[in-house]
Structures are given as C-alpha cells and as structure tokens.
DRENTORKOL-3810 file (N, C-alpha, C; in nm, 4 decimals):
REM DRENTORKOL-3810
@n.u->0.9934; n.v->5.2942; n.w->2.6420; ca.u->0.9455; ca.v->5.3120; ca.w->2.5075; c.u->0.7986; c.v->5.2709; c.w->2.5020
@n.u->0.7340; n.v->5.3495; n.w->2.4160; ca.u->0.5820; ca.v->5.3060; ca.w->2.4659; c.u->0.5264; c.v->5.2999; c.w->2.2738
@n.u->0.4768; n.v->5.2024; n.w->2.2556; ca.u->0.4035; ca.v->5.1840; ca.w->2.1345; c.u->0.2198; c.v->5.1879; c.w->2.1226
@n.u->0.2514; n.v->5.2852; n.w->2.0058; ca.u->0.1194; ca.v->5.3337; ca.w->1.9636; c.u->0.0622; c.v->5.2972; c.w->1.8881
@n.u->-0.0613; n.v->5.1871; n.w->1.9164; ca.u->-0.1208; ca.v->5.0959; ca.w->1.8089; c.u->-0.2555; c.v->5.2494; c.w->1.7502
@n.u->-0.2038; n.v->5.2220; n.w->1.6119; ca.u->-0.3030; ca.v->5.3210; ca.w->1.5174; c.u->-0.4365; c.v->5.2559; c.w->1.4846
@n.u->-0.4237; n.v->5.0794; n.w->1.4856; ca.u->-0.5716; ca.v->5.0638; ca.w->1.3745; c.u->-0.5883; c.v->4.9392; c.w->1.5104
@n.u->-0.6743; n.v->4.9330; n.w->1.6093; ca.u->-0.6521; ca.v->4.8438; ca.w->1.7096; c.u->-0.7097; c.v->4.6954; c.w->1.6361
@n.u->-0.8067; n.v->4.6798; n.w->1.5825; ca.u->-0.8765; ca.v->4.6046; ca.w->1.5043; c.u->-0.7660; c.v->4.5366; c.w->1.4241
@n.u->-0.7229; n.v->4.5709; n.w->1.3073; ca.u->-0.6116; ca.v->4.5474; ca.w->1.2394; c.u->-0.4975; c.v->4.4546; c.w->1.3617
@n.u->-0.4738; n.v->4.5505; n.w->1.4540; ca.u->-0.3564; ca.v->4.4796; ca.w->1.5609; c.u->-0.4142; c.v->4.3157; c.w->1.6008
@n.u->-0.5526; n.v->4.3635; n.w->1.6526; ca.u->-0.6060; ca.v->4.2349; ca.w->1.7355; c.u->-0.5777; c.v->4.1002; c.w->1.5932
@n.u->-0.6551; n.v->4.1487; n.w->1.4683; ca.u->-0.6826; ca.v->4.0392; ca.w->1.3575; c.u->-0.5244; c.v->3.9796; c.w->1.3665
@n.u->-0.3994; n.v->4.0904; n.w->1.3754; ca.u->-0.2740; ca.v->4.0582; ca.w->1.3353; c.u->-0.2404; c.v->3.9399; c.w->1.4438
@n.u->-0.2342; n.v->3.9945; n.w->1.5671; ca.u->-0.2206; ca.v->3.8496; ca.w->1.6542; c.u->-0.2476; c.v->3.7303; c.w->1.6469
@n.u->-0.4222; n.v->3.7225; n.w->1.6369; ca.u->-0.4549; ca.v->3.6345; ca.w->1.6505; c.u->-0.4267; c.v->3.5331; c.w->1.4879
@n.u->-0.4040; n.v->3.5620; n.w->1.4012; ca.u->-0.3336; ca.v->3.5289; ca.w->1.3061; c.u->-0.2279; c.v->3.4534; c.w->1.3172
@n.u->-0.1358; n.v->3.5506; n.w->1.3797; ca.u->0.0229; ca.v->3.4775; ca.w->1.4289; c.u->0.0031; c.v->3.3773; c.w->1.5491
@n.u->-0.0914; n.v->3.3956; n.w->1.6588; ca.u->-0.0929; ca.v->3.3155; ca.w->1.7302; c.u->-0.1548; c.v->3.1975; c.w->1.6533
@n.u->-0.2370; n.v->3.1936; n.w->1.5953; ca.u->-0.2319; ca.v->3.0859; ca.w->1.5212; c.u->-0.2010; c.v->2.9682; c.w->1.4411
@n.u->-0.1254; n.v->3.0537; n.w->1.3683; ca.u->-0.0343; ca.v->3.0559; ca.w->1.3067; c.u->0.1122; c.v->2.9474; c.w->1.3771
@n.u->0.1378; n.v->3.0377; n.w->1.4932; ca.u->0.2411; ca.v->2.9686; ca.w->1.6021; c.u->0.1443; c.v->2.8079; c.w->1.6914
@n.u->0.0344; n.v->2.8186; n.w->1.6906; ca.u->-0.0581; ca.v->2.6763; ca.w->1.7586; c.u->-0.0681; c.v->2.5886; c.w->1.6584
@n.u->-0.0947; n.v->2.5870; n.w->1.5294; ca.u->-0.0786; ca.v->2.5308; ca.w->1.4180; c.u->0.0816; c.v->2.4021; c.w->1.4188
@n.u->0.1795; n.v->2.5265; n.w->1.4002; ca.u->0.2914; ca.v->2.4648; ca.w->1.4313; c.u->0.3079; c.v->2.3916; c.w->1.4908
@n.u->0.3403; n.v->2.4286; n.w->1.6142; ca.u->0.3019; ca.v->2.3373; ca.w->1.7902; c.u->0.2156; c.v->2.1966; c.w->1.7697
@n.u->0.1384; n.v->2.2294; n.w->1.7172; ca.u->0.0636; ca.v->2.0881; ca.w->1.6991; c.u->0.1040; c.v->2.0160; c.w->1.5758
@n.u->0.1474; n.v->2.0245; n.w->1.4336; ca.u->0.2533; ca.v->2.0037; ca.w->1.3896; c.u->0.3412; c.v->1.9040; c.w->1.3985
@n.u->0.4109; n.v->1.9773; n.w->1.4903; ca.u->0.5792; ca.v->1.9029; ca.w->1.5433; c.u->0.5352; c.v->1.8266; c.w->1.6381
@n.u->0.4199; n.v->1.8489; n.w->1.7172; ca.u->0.4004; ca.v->1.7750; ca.w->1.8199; c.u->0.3893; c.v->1.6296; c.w->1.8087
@n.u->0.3483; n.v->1.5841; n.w->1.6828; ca.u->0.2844; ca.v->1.4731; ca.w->1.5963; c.u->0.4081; c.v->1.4311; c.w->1.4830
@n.u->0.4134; n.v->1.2810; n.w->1.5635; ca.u->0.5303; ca.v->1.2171; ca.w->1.4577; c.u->0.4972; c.v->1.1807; c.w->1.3881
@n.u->0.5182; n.v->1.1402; n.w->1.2707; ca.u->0.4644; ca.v->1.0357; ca.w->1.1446; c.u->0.5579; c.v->0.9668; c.w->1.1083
@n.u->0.6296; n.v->0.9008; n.w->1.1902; ca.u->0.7233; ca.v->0.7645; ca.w->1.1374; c.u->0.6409; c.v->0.6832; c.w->1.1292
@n.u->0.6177; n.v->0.6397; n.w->1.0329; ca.u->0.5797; ca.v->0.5033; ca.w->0.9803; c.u->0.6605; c.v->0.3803; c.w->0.9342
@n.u->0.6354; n.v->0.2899; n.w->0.9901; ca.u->0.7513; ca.v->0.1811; ca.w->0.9973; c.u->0.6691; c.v->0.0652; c.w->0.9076
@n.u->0.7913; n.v->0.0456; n.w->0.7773; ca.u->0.7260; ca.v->0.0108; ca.w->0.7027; c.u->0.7828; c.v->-0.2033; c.w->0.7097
@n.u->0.6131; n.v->-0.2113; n.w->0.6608; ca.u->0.6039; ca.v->-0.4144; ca.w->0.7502; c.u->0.6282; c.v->-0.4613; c.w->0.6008
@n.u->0.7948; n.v->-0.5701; n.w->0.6056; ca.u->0.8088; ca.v->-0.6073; ca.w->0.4834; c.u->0.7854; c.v->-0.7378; c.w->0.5208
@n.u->0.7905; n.v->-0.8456; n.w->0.4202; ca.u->0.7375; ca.v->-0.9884; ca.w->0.4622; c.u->0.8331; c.v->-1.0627; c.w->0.4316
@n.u->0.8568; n.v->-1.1584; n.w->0.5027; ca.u->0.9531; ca.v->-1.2902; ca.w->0.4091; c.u->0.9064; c.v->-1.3982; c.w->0.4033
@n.u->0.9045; n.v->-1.4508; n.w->0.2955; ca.u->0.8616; ca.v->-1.6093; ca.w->0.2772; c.u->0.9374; c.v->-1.7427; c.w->0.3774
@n.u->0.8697; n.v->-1.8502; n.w->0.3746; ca.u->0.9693; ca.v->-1.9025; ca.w->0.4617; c.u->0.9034; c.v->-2.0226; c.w->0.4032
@n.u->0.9369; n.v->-2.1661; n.w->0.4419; ca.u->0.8415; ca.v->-2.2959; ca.w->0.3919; c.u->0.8532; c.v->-2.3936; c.w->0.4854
@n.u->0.7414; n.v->-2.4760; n.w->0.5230; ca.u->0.7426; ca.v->-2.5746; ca.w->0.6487; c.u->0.7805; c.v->-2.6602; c.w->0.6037
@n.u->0.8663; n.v->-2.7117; n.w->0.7158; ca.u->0.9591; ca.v->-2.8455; ca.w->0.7174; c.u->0.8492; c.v->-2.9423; c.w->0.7891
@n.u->0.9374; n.v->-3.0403; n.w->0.7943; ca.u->0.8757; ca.v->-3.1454; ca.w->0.8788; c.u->0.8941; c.v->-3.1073; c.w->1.0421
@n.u->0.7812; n.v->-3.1399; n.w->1.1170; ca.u->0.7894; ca.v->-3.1099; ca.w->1.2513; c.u->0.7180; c.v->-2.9699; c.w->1.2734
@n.u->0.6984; n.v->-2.8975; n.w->1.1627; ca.u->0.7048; ca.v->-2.7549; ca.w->1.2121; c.u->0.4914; c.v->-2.7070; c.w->1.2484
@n.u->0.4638; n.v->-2.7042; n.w->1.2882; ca.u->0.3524; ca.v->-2.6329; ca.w->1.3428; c.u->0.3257; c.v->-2.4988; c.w->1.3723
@n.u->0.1898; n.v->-2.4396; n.w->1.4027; ca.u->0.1843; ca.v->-2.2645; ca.w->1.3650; c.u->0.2193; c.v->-2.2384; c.w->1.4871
@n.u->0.2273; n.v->-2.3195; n.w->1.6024; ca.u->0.2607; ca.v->-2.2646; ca.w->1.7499; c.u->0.4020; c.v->-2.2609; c.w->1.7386
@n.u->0.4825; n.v->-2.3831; n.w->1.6826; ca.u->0.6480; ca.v->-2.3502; ca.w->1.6730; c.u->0.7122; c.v->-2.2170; c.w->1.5954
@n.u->0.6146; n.v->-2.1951; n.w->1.4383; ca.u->0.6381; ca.v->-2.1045; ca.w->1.4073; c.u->0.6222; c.v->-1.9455; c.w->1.4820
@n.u->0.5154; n.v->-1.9620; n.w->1.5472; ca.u->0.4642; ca.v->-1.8337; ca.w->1.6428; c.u->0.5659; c.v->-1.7950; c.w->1.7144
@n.u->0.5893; n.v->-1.9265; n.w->1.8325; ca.u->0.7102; ca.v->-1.9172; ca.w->1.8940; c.u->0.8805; c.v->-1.8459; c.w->1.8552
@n.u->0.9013; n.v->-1.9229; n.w->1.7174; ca.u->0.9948; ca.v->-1.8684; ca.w->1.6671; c.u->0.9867; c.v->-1.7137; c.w->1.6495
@n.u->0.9029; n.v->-1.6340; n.w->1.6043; ca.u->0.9155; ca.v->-1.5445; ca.w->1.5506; c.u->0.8658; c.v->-1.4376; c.w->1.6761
@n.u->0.8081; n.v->-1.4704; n.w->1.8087; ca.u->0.8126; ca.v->-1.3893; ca.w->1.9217; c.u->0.9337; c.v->-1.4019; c.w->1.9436
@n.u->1.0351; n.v->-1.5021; n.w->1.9855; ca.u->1.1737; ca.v->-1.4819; ca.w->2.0370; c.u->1.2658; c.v->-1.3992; c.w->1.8912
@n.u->1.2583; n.v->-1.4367; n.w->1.7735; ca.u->1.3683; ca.v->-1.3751; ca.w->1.6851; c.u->1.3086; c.v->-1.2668; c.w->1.5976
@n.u->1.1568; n.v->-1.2273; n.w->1.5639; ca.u->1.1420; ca.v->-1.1633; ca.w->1.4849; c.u->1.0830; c.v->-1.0020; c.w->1.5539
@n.u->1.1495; n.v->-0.8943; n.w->1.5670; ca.u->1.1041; ca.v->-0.7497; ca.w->1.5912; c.u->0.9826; c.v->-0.7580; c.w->1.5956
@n.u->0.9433; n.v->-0.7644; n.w->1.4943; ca.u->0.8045; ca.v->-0.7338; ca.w->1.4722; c.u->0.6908; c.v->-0.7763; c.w->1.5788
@n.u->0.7476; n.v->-0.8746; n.w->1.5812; ca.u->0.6201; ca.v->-1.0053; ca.w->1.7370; c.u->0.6731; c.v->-0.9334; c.w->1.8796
@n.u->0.7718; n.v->-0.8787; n.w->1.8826; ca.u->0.8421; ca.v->-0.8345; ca.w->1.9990; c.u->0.7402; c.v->-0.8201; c.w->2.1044
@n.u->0.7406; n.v->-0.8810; n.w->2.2451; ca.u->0.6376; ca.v->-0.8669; ca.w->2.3558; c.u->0.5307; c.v->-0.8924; c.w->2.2999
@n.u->0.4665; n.v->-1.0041; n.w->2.2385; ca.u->0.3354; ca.v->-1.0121; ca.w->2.1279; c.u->0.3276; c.v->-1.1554; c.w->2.1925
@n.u->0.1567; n.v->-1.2333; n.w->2.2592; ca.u->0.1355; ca.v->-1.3379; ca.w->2.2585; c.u->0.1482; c.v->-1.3995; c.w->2.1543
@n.u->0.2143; n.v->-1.5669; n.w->2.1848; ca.u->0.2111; ca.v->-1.6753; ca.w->2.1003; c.u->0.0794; c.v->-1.7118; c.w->1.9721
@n.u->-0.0271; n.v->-1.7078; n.w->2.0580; ca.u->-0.1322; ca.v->-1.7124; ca.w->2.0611; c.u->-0.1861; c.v->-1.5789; c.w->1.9219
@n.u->-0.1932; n.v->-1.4653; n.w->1.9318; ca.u->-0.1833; ca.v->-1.3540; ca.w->1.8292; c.u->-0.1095; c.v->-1.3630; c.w->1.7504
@n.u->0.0478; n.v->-1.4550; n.w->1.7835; ca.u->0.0888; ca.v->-1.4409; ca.w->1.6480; c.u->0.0517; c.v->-1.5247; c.w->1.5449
@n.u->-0.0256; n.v->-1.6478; n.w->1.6029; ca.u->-0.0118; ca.v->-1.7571; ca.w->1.5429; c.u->-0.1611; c.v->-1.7302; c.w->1.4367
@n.u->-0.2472; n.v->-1.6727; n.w->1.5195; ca.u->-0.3739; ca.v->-1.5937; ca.w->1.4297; c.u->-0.3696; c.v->-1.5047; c.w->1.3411
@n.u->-0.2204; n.v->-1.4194; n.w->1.3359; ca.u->-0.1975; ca.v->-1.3271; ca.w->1.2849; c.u->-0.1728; c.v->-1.4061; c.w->1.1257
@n.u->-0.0579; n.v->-1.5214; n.w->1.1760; ca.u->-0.0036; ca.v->-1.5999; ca.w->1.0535; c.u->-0.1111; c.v->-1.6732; c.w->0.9785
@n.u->-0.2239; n.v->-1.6999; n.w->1.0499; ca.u->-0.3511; ca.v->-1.8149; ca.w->0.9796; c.u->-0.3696; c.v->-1.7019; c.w->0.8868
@n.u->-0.4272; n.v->-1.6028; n.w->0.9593; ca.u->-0.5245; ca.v->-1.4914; ca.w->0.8452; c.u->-0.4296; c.v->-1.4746; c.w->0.7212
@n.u->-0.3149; n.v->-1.4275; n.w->0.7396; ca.u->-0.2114; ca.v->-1.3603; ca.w->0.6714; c.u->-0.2034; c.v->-1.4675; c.w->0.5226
@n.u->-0.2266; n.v->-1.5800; n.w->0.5563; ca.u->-0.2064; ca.v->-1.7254; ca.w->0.4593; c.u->-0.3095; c.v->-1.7740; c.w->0.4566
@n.u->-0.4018; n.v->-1.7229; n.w->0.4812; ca.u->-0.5340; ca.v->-1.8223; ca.w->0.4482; c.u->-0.5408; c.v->-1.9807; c.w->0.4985
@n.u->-0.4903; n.v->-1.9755; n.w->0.6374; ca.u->-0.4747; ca.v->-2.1584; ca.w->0.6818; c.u->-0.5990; c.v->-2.1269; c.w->0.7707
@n.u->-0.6717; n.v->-2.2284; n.w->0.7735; ca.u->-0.8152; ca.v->-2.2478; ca.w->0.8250; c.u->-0.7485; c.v->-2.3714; c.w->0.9244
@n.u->-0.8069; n.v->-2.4723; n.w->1.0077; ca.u->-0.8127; ca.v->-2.5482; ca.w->1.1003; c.u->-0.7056; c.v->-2.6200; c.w->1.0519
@n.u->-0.6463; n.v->-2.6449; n.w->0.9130; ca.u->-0.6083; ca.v->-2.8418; ca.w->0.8920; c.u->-0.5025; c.v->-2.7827; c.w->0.9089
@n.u->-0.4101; n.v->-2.9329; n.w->0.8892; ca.u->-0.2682; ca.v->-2.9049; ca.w->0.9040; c.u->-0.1398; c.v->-2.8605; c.w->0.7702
@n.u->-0.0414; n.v->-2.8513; n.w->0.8364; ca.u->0.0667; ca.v->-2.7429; ca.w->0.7421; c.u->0.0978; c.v->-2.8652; c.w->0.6578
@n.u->0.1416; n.v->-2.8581; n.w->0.5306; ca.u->0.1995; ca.v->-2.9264; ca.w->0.4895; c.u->0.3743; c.v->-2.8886; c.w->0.4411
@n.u->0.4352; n.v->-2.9975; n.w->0.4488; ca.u->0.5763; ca.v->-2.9620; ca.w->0.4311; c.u->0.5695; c.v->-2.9128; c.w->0.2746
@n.u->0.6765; n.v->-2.8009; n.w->0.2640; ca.u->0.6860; ca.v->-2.7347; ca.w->0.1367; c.u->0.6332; c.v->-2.6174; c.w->0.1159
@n.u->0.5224; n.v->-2.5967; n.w->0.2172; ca.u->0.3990; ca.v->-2.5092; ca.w->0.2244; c.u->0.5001; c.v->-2.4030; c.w->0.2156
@n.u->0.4522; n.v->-2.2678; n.w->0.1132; ca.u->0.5511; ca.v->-2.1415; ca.w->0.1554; c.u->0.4251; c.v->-2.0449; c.w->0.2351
@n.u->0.4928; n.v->-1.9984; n.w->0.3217; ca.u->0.3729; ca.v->-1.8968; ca.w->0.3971; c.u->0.4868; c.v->-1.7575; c.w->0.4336
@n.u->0.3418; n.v->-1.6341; n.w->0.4193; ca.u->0.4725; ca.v->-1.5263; ca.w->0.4646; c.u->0.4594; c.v->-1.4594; c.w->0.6067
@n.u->0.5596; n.v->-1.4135; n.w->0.6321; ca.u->0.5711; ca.v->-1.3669; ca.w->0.7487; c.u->0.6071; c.v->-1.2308; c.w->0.7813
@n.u->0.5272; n.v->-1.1535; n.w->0.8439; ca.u->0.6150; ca.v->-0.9898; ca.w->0.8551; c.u->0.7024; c.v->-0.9946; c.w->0.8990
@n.u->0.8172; n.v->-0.8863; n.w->0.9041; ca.u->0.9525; ca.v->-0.8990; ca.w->0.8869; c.u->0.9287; c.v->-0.7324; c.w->0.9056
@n.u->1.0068; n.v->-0.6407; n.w->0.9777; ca.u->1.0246; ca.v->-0.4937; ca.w->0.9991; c.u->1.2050; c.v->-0.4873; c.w->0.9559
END
C-alpha cells in the first residue's frame, strides 16, 4: 500500500507537531512531583536533655534525620528555634520536623 502525501508542507508541520507534542509528554512523566510534606512536633526539654541528645534522638527515631549527621541536625534544630550558644532550659518547647 503506498500513501500519497498531497500538501508535503502541511505533512512535515503535522509531524513535527505530534512529535512534539509526544517529547512534551515524555518529559512530563519523566518528572515526579511528590512532594513530601515536613510536619513539625513540639516537644519540651527535660532535665539532662541537650541539642546533641536531642539530635541524636531524632537521627536514630525520626524519618526525617534518616542517614543525616548529628552535627546538621543539631544546627538544623538551633536555626529552626532560634537557640543561639546558651543553654536549654527545662520546659523550653522547641519544634521538630516530623514527615
């Protein structure tokens, strides 16, 4: 069977349209957009507790720190709360991301 393009111009515009059209897509789907949304929980220092214990805690139990230095998390938590050099005080509520 042999097809007879009438308007070649018209044909070429038509392709390259659809091929487009089809690369568009492709790139598209190619691209995830899960966004994983960072909820926080409050928590409040006890006695004993320090930003390295807290750090600690929340690399071993909290997702979020998952494979994350001690060290980053514990900077993560200063900024997050506004704690500058001094120390925690008991009662203190500070928050923490939570996924």
């Amino acid at each position: 069977m042999k097809i007879k393009i009438v308007n070649k111009s018209k044909f070429i515009r038509s392709v390259i349209i659809v091929l487009g059209v089809v690369a568009l897509g492709l790139l598209l789907l190619g691209n995830t957009y899960s966004k994983t949304e960072i909820t926080y929980k409050e928590d409040y220092i006890i006695s004993g507790d320090t930003l390295w214990s807290i750090a600690q805690n929340q690399v071993n139990n909290n997702e979020y720190y998952k494979n994350k230095d001690v060290r980053e998390v514990m900077y993560e938590i200063k900024q997050l709360n506004n704690i500058g050099n001094e120390n925690l005080e008991v009662g203190q509520k500070i928050k923490i991301p939570n996924i």
